[in-house]
RODOTOR-136267 format. One record per residue: x, y, z of N, C-alpha, C in turn. Coordinates in steps of 0.001 Angstrom, whole numbers, plus 500000, padded with zeros to 6 digits. Example, Ala and Ser with C-alpha at 12.3 -4.5 7.8 and 13.67 -1.06 7.14 Angstrom:
REM residues 2
513190494310507800512300495500507800513200496700507800 512850497750507080513670498940507140512900500030507870 
REM end
This chain:
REM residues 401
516730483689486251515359484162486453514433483447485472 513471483086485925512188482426485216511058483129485158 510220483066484506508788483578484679507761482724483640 506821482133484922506035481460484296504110481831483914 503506481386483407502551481445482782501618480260483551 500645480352484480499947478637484979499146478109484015 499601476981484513498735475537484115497297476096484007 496812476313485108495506476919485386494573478004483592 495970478890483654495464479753482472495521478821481063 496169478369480574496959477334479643496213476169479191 495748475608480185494592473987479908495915472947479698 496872473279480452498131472036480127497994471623481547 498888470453481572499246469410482539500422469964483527 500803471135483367502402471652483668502180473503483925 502884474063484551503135475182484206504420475719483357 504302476718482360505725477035481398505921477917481569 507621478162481746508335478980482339509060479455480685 510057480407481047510653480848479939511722481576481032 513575480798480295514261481968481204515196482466480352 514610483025479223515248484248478381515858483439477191 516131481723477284516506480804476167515961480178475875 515233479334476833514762478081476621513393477832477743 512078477021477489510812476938477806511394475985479305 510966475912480219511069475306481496509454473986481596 509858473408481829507803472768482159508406472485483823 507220472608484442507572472906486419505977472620486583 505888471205487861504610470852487776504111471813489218 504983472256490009504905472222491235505523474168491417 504846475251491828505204476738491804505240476990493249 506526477839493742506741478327494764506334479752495220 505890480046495921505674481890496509506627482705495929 507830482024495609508829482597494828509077483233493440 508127481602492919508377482401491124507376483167491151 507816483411489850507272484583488859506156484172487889 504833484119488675503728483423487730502495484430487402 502314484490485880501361485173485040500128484621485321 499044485754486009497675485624486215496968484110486843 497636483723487766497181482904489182496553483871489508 495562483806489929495347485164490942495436484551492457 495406483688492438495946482728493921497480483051494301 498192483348493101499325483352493011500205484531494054 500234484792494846501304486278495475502122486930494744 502857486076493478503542486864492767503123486804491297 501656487630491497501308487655490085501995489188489240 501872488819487972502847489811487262501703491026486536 500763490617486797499936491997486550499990493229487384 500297493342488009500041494926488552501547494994488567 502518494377487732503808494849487753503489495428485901 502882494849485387502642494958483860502074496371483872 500904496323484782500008497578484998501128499128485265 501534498609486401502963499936486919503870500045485413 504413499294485025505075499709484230505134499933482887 503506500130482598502792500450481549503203499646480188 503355498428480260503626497482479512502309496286479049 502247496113477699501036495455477170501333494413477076 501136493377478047501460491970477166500189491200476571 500679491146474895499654490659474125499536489128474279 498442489094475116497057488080475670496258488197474447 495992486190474173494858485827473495493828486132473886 493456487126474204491975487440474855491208487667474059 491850488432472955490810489093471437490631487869470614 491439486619470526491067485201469931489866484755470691 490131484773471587488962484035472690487593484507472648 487895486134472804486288486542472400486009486327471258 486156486243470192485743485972468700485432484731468614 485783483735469315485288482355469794484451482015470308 484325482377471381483746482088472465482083482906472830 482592484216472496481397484914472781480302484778471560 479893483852470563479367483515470285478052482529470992 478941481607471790478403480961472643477663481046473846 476284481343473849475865481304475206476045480722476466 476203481254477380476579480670478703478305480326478789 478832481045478083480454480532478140481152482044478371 481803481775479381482516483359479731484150483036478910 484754483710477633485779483307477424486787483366478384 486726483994479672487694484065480460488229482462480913 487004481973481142487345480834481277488028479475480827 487747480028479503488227479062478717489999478740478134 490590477970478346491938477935478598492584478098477278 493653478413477429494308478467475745494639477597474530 494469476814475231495152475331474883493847475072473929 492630475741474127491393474832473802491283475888472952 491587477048472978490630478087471840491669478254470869 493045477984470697493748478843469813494302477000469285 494263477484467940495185476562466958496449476195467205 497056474929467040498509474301467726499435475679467855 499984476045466367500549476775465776500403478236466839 499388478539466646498902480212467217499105479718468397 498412478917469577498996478952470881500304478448471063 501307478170470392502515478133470767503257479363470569 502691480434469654503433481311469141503015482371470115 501465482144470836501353483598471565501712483265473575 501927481699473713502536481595474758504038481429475073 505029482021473619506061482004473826506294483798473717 505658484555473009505741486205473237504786486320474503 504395485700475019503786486384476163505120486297477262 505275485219477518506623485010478402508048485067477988 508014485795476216509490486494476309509032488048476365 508226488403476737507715489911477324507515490130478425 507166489287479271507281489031480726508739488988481091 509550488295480782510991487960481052511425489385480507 511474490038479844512253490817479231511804492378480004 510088492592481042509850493599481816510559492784483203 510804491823483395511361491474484686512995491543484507 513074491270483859515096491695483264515238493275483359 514437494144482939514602495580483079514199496040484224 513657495551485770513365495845486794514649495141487750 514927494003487514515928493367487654517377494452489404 516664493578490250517647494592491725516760496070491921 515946495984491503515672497770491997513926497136492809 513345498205493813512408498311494062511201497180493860 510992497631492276509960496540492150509843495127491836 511457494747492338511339493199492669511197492549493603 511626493494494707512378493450495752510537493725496650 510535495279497319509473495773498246507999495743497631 508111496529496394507039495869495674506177495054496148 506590493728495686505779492764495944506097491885497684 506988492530498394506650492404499907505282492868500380 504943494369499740503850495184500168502700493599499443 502486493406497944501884493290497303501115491449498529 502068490712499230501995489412499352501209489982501070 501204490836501369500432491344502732498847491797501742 499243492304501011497263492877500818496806491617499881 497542490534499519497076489581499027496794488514500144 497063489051501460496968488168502531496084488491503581 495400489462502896494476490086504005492847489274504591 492088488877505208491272488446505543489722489334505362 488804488597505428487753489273505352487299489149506513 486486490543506820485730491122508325484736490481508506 485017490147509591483218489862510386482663491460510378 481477491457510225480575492577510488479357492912511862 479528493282512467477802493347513324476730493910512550 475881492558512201474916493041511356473926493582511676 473982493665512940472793494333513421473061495545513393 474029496267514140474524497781514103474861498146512757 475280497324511979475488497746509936473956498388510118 473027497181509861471609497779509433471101499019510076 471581499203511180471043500501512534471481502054511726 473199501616511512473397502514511202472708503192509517 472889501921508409472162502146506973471039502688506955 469959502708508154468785503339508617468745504759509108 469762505336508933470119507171509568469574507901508159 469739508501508702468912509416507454470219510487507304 471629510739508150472625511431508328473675510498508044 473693509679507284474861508667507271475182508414505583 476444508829505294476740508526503601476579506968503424 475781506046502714475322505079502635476435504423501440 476835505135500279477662504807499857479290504260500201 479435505263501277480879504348502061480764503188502744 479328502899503204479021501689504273478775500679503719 478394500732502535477669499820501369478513498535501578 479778498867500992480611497419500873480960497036501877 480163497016503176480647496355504256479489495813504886 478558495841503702477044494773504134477634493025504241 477318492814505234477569491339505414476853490366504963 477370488826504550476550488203503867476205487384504730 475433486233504286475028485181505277475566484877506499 476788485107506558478066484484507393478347485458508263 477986486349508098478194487987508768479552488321508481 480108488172507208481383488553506730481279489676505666 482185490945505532482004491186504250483120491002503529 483432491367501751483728491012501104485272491245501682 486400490455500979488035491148501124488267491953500646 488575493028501176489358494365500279490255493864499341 490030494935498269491287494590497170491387496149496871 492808496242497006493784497580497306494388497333495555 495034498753495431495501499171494037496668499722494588 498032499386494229499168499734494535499508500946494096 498740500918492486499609502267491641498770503218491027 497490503342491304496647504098491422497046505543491778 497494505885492211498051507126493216499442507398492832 499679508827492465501510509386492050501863508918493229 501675509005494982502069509213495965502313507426495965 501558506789495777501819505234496013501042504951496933 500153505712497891499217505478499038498149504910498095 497367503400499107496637502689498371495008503161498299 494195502735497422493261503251497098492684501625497152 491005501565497607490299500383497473490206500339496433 490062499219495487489732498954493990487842498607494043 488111497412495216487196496680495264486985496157496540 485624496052497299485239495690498432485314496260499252 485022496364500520484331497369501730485507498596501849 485357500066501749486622501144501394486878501505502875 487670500916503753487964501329504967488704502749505256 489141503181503743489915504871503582488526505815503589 487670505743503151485916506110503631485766506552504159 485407505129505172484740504822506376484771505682507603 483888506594508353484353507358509191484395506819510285 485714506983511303486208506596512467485238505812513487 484237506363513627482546506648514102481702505546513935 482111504902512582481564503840512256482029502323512008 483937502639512351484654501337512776483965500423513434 482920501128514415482916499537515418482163498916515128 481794499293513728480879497720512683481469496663512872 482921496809512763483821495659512707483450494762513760 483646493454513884483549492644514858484300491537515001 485557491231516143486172489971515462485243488907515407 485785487601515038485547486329514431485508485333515397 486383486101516648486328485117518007485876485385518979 485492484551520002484210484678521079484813485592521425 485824485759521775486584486846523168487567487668521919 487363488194520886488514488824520250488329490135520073 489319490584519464489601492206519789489857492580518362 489416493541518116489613494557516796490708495511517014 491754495547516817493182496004516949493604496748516105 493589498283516012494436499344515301495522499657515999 496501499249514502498302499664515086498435501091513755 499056502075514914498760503151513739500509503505513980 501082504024513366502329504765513680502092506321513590 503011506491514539503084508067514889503656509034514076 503158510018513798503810510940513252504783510418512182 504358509592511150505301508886510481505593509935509102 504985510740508609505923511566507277506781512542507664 506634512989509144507599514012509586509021512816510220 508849512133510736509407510974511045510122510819509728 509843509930509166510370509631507967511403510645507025 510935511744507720511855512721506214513141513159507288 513045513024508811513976513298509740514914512127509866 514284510882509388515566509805509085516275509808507885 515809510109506995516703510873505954517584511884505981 517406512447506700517971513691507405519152513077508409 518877511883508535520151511516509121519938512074511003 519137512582510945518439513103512525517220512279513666 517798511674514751516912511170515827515616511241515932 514259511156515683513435511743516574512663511113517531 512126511662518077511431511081519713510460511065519534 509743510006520244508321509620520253507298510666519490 507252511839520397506642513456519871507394513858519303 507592513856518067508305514866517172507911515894516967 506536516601517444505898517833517337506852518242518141 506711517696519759507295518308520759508907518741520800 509126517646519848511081517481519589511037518808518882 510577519041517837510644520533516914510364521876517317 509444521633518473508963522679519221510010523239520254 510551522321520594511483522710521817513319522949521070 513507522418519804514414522238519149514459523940518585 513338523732517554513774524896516910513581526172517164 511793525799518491511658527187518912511409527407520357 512590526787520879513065526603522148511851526833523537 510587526093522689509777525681523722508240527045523237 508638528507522284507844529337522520506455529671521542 506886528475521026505785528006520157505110526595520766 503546526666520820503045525472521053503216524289519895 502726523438520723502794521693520212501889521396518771 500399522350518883499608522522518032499873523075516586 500512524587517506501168525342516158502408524512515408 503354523837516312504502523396515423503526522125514505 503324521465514503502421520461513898502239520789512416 501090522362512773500525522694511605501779523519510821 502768523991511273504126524403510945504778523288509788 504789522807510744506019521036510125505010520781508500 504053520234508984502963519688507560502796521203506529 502695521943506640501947522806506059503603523289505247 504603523419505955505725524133505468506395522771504378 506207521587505121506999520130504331505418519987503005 504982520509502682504181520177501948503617521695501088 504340522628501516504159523550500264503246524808501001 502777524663502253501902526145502162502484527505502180 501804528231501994502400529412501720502216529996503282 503384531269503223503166532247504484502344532650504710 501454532911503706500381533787504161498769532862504673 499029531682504021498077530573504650498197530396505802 499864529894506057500188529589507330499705530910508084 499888531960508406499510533234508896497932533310509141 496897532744508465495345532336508930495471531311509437 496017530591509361496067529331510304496331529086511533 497652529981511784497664530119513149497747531210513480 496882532374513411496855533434513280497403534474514221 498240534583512759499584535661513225499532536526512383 500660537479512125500740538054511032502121537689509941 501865538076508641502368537873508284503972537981507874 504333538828508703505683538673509132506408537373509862 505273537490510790505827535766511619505917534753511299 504544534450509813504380533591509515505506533362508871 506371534324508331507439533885507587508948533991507911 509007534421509408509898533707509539510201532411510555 508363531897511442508450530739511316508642529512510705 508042529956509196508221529069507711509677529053507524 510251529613507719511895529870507339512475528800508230 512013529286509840512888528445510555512492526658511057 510984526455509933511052524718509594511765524590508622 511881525638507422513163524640506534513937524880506230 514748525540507469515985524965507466516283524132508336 515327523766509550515529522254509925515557521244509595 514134521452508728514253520081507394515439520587506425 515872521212506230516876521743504873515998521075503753 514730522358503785514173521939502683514717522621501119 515380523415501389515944524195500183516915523546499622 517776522757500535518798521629499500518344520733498967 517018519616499558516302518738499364515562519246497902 514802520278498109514051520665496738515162520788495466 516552521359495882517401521167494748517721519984493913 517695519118494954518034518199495013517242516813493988 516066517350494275514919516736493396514805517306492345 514827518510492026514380519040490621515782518860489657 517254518529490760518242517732489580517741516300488979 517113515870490088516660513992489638515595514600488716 514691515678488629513371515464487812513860515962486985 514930516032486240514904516600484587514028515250483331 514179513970484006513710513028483352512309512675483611 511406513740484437509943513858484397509832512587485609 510488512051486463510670511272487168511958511663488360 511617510896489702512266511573491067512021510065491339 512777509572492649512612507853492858512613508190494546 512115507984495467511874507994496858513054506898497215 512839507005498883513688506766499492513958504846499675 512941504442498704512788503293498802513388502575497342 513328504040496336514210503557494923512904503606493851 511562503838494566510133503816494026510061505262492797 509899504621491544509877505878490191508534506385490970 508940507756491031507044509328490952507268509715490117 505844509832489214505763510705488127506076511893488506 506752512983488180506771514374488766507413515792487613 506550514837486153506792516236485220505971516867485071 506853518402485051506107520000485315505943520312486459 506062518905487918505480519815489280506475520776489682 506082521741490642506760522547490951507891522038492199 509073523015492744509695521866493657508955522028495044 508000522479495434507264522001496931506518520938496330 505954520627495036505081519435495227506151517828494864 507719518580494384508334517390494217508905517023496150 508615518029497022508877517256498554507928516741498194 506585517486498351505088516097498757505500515231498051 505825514756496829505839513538496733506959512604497320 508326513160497580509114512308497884508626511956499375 508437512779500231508171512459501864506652511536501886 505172511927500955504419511083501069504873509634500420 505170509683499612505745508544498934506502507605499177 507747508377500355508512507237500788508151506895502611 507314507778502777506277507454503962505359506346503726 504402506397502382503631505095502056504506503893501911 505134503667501617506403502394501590506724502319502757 507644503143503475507925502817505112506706501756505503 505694502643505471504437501697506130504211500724505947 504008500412504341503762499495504303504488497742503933 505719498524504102506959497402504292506678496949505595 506862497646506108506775497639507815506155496622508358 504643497123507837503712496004508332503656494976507695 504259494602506501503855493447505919505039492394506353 506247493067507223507404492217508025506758492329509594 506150493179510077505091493371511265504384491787511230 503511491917510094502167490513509855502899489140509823 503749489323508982504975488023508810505341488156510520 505790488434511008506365488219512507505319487940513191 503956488174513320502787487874514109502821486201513788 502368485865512449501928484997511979502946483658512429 504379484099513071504965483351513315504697482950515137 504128483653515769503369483726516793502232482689516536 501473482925516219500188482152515556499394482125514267 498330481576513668498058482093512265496802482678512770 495995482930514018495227483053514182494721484924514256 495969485702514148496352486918514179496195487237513054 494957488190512501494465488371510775494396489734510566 495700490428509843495166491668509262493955491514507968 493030492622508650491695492257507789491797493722507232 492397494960507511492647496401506588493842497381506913 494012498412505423495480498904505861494569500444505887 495131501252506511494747502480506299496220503360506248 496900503384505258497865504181505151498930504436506237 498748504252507325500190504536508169499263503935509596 498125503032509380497636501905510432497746500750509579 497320499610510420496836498553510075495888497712510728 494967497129510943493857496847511659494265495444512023 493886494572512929493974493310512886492696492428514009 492296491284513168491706490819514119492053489331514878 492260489980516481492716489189517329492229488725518593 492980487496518676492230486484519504492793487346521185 491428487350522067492103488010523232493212487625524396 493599486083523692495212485760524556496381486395524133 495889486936522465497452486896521462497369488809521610 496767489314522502496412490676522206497748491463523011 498347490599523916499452490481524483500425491055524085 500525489911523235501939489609522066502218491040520940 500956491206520988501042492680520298501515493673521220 501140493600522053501622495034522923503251494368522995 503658493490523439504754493634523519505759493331522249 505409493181520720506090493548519665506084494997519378 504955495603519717504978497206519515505558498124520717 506025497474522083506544498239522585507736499220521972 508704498825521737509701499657521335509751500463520002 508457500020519429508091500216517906508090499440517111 507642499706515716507884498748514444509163498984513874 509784497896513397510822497884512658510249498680511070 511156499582510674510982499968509514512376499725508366 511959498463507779513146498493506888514117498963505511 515247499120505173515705500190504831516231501320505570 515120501963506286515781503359506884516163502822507770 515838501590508572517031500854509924516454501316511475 515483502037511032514435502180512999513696501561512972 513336501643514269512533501477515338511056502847515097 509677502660514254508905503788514225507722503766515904 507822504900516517506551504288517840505449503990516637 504673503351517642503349503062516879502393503062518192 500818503445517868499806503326518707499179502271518611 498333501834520177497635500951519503496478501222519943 495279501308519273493954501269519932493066499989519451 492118499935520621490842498940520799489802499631519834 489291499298518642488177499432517973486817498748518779 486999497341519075485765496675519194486403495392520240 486041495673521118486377494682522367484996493541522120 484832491891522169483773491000522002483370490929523185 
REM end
């Protein structure tokens, strides 16, 4: 294993690697290695530094004491090679990359070498939206419209707006949060068809998967489910005499902690029923072994999902250690999924552009020959890897050109 540091950051002729003995010089970096703050780079090592709450001491505090003296000079810019003394930049670009090597040696086969940065090389691959600027402005003109969610999706000259930039670890659950640029998690449904593809005849394409956290915790379970898994549970556990609606709010409300007596206003019953409908979702889910099950893994203030992904989870109680394992290893399903989904398009054509993720969708904008090719990769479902299915997925038309 190597991990390098770029040329780019450095002001050298080379990029330098370090593999735990000895300095590497490599003129030429693959999608593969392991390179410190490219931001071009797919496998940059910051938001692995960030997750695993590790400081690597960066000349940055040399640089400003340098630099910011100087008007018109952003020290960011300025390379290492040029601000720090022979001595000092050899000494702080050899602890930077035996600290890098030494958080990548302790991750080493688990999760965040591996899916991690599968997820990480899809939202680093995402495209920026065409906008209809005319309907943007129509709508920014309501006097009933939150102006703040629409904001970052003002288009510029080009009628593009900015690329989303997503935060992996923002969230205990691992579901992504916008950092920066237009927040499509916002945005209300209502106001999607801002979007506009990029091609004369193209199509704005949401692939959403179905019922994917009840899904997901039933493949763990080692159990089938069918397209409708409302309907599968409904007819399974309560042999048809409960509706499709009620089991729904049953399944979520019971896999995520509500109480009987909530459930009981909710679908208003009384509270007798409510509890021993609540009873008879978990023991379908066997949520009572599962919760044991977790609060043995959380003695170390930590529980790892189905993907091997560390949740913080000290002090929660054990219904909020399910929410996290089922949301948690639901956000991964997804977004593995699609980022071997986008990779398989792209081998189709490059002209097929996921431009946003929305948690258990993904948006894409496509050309109206290749709109095809989608329906028939999503017929049978998305591959979800790891758990080894087939998930259905929907697809809807946002914005037909």
């Amino acid at each position: 294993m190597v991990v390098y540091i770029n040329k780019s950051i450095l002001g050298t002729d080379f990029h330098l690697g370090w593999d735990g003995k000895n300095f590497i010089k490599q003129n030429i970096l693959s999608d593969n290695d392991w390179v410190f703050d490219n931001a071009e780079s797919l496998k940059s090592l910051r938001p692995l530094c960030d997750l695993k709450l590790v400081r690597v001491d960066f000349p940055s505090d040399v640089h400003k004491k340098i630099w910011s003296q100087i008007p018109g000079v952003s020290f960011a810019e300025v390379k290492w090679a040029f601000s720090l003394a022979g001595k000092t930049f050899k000494e702080s670009v050899r602890n930077t990359l035996e600290q890098l090597w030494k958080l990548l040696q302790s991750v080493e086969g688990t999760y965040y070498i591996n899916d991690f940065y599968v997820i990480r090389k899809l939202l680093l691959s995402l495209s920026a939206a065409k906008i209809d600027a005319t309907l943007y402005h129509t709508i920014m003109r309501s006097q009933n419209v939150n102006k703040n969610s629409l904001a970052g999706f003002k288009p510029n000259s080009n009628g593009y707006a900015k690329t989303p930039v997503y935060n992996q670890i923002k969230t205990v659950s691992g579901r992504l949060v916008v950092e920066s640029g237009p927040n499509i998690l916002t945005l209300k449904k209502e106001y999607r068809s801002i979007l506009k593809s990029r091609y004369d005849d193209g199509v704005i394409v949401q692939v959403d998967f179905v019922s994917l956290e009840p899904r997901v915790l039933l493949t763990f379970l080692e159990k089938k489910s069918q397209r409708d898994v409302y309907s599968q549970i409904a007819k399974d556990v309560f042999e048809g005499k409960v509706d499709r609606g009620s089991v729904k709010i049953l399944t979520l409300g019971v896999v995520y902690g509500l109480s009987s007596n909530s459930l009981a206003d909710k679908l208003n019953v009384d509270k007798i029923t409510a509890k021993r409908l609540n009873k008879k979702i978990r023991n379908y889910f066997r949520l009572d072994d599962l919760t044991q099950l977790l609060i043995s893994s959380a003695e170390s203030g930590k529980i790892k999902n189905m993907y091997g992904r560390e949740v913080n989870v000290s002090g929660d109680a054990g219904y909020v250690l399910v929410n996290r394992f089922v949301q948690s290893s639901a956000a991964d399903a997804a977004l593995i999924a699609f980022s071997l989904f986008a990779e398989n398009l792209s081998k189709i054509t490059n002209k097929i552009l996921p431009i946003f993720l929305i948690h258990d969708a993904i948006i894409l904008d496509v050309p109206a020959e290749h709109l095809e090719d989608i329906k028939i990769m999503c017929a049978e479902g998305i591959d979800v890897p790891i758990l080894n299915e087939k998930f259905p997925v929907q697809i809807d038309i946002i914005r037909q050109n």
